[in-house]
N, C-alpha and C positions, 0 to 999 in steps of 0.2 A: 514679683513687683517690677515693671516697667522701667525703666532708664529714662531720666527727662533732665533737661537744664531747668533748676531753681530757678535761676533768672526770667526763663521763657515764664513757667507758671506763676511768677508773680507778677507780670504784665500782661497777663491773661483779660482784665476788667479793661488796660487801657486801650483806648486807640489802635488798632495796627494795622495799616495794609499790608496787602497781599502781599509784596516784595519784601516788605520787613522779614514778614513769615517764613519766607520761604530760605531767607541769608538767616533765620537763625537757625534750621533746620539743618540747612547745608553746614552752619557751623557744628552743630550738634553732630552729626553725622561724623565730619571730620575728624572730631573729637575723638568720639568711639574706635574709629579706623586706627587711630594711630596708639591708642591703650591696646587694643588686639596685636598690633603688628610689635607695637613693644615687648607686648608679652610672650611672644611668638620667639622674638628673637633670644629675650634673656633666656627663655627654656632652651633654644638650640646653642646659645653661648654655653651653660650650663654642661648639656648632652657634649658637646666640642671639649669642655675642659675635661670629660671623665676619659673621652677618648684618648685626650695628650696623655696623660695619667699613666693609662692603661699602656701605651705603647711607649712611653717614657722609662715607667718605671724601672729600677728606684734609682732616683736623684739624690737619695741620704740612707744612710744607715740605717736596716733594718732590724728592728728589738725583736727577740725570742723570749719570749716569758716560760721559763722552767719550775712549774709548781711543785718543786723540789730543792733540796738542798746542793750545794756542790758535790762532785763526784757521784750523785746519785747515778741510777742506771740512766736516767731522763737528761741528766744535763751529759753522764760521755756521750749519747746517742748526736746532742744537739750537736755541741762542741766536735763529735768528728765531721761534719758537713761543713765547717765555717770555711775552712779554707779553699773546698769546688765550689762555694758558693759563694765566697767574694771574689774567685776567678769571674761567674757568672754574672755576676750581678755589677761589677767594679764600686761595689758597698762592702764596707766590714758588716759582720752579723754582730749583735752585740746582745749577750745572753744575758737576764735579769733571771735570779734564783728568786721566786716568793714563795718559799714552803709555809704549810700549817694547814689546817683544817680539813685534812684528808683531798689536799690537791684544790680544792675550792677560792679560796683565798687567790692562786695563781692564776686561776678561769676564770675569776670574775674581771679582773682586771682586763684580761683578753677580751671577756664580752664589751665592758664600756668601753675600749677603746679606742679611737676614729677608724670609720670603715675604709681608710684608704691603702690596706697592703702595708704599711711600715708598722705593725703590730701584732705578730702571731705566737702562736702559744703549743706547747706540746701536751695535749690533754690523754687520760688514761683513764680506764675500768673506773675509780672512783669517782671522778665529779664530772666523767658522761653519761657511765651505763647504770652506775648504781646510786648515786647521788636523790635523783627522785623520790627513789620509793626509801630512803634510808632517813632523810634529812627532814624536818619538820616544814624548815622554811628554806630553800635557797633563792641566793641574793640575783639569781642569773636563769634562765630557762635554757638547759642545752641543746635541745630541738630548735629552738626559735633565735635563740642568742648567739650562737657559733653555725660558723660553717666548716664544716669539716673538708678538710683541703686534700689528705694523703695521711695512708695507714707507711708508718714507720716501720715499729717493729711488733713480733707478737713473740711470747716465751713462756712455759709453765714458772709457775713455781717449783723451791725446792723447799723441803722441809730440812732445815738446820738445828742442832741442838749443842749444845758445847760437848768437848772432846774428849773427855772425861764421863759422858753420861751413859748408863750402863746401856741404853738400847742402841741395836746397830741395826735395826729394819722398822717399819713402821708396825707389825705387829708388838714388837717387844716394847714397844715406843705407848701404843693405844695400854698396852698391860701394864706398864709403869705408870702410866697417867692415873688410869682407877684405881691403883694401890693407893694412891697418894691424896686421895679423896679431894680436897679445895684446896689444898698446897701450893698448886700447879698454876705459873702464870706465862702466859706469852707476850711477847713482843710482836708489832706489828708496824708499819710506816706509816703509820696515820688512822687513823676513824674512817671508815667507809672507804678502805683502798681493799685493792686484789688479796692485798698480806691481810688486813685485817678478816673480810668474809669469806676467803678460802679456809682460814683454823676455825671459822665457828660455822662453814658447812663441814668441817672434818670431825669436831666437836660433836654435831649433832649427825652425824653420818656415823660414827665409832662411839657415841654414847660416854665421852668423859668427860671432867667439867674441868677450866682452868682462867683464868683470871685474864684480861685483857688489860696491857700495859700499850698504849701508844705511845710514837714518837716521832719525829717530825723530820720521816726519810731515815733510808735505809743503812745508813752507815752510825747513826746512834742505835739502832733498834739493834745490830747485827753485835756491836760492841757490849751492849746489854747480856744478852746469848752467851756470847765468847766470857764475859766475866761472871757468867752463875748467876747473874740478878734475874732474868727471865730464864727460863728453862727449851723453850722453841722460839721459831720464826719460821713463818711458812714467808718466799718471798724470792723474789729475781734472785738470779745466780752472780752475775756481775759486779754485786757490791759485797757478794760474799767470798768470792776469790781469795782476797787477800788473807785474810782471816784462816781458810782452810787451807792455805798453801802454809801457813804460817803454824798451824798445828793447832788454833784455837777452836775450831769448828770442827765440826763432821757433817755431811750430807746424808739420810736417811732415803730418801725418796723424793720424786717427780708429780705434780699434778695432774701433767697431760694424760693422756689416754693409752700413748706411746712411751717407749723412754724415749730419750732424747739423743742425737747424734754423739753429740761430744761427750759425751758419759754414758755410754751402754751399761755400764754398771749397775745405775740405779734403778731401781725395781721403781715402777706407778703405784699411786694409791689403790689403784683398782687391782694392780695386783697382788696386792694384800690381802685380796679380801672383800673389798670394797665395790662392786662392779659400779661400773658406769662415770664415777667419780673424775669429774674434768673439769680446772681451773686455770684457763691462760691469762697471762696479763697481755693487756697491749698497751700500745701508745702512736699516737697521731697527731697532724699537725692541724691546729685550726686558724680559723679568722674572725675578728669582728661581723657578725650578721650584718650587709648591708656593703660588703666590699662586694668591691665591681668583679663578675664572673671573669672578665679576660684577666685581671692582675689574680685571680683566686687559680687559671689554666695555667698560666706563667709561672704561678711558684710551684705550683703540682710538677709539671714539665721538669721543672728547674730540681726538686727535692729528688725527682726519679733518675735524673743524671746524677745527685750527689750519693744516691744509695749505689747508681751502678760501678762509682768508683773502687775498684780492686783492692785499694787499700786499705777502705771503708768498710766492705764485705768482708775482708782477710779479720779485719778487728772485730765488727761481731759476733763473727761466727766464734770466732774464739771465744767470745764470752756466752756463748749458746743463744743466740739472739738471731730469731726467725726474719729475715728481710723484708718487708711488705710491700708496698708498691703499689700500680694502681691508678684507678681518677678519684678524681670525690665523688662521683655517683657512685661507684663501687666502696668506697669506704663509707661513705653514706649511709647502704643495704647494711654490711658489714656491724656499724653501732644499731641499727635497727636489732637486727637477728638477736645480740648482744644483749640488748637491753629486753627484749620480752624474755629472754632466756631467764636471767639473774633478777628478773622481776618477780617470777616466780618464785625463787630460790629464794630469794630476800624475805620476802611475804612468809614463807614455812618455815624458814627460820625465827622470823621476829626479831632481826636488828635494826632497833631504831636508833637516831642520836637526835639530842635535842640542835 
């Protein structure tokens, strides 16, 4: 449809010379020019303010959303960066714990966010890679709703059992299990996390049945274990330290494919018995979908200086925590590879959650 002045076509029947015609044309005209040119400029106003933004940033305090409880492995990982990163930034980082619903709860919040850099989030194996094919409905699209910033860290699981429990390798551990017929229950850090689908790919890998008890992060799930109420946890080694140092745990075995540097001791599931059997966790930093690519390169840059501080590396290697690193098109690939992998795996297993 055509652009015209109502006024011109309702004096279309009377009267008009030439000269009229042509001063309402030229008004017409004007008119137009100056709606283009306005609109022209708000869009580059706009484009100007992303750019302040982007080479500003940050002017306040940036929130971490840890979809975990304190002292999880997710919140020491955040908490040791805050302080090369309020060097960096001359912003405190200010950490928000939202545990529950297997990490979900935490990442949706990340997703609705504002896309402008002061919201990000440290997501994990359940509500990036496995959440899809697990969850009926979720409230958030990880593909489309996050942008994935930088791979933090990456670590197997360890299989724990209380310290007193007659198995000391995962063979004796799989033969205790099927003695015990439906007796048997595990602990896990949540519904649809690395802890919960590594025991029921072990489950359904070693043929024994046991009872799934979640809990909301790994330091209730671990306490559960150490006290006889659940009988295992498969799960980060971090929140289990204490515990084994302490004489309430014991460690059985490793996920990975490998054993693991800081414990050469522990035998892999796979060599058990088990060939091929590999379950890491990871965890990474995201962003509201829709933050500006330079403040998304800026905190990548900025997270990869606070991994390469010496005192930050010395602490997680301690706690057997794989350093990551990285751009976001490499962590990007990375949850890709991730997720058709445990896609698979999910599907022939059959865990679903409402």
């Amino acid at each position: 449809m055509p652009l015209y002045d109502s006024q011109y076509v309702i004096l279309l029947d009377a009267p008009i010379n030439t000269e009229e015609k042509l001063l309402k044309h030229t008004n017409l005209r004007r008119s137009l020019i100056q709606i283009i040119l306005g609109s022209a400029s708000f869009f580059a106003l706009g484009l100007s303010h992303w750019t302040v933004n982007a080479e500003t940033w940050p002017t306040k305090p940036v929130r971490v959303v840890v979809p975990a409880p304190a002292g999880s492995s997710l919140d020491v990982i955040v908490r040791g960066m805050a302080d090369t990163l309020r060097t960096r930034w001359g912003q405190p980082m200010v950490v928000e714990n939202k545990p529950g619903a297997g990490g979900t709860i935490g990442m949706d919040a990340v997703a609705k966010a504002a896309p402008d850099g002061y919201t990000l989030g440290i997501g994990f194996n359940g509500p990036i890679a496995f959440g899809p094919f697990m969850f009926k409905k979720m409230p958030y699209d990880p593909a489309k709703d996050l942008i994935p910033v930088i791979l933090t860290t990456s670590q197997p699981n360890v299989l724990a059992v209380p310290a007193n429990h007659p198995a000391n390798n995962v063979k004796e551990f799989v033969a205790w299990a099927k003695s015990q017929g439906d007796k048997v229950s595990y602990a896990s850090v949540g519904q649809g996390s690395s802890s919960h689908l590594s025991m029921e790919l072990l489950k359904a890998t070693a043929g024994f049945e046991a009872t799934h008890v979640p809990f909301n992060g790994s330091p209730p799930a671990a306490l559960s274990v150490a006290q006889n109420e659940t009988q295992a946890l498969l799960t980060v080694e971090p929140a289990l330290l204490s515990l084994v140092q302490g004489g309430r745990l014991k460690l059985l075995a490793v996920t990975s494919l490998q054993r693991m540097p800081a414990r050469p001791e522990l035998s892999t599931i796979a060599e058990a018995g088990y060939s091929g059997f590999d379950a890491l966790a990871w965890n990474g930093l995201f962003a509201p979908a829709g933050t500006p690519s330079e403040i998304i390169n800026r905190i990548n840059a900025d997270i990869n200086a606070a991994m390469a501080d010496p005192a930050f590396r010395l602490n997680m290697l301690k706690q057997g925590l794989i350093i990551g690193g990285g751009t976001p098109a490499s962590f990007k690939s990375f949850i890709e590879s991730e997720t058709r992998k445990w896609s698979v795996i999910i599907n022939k297993v059959g865990i679903k959650i409402d």
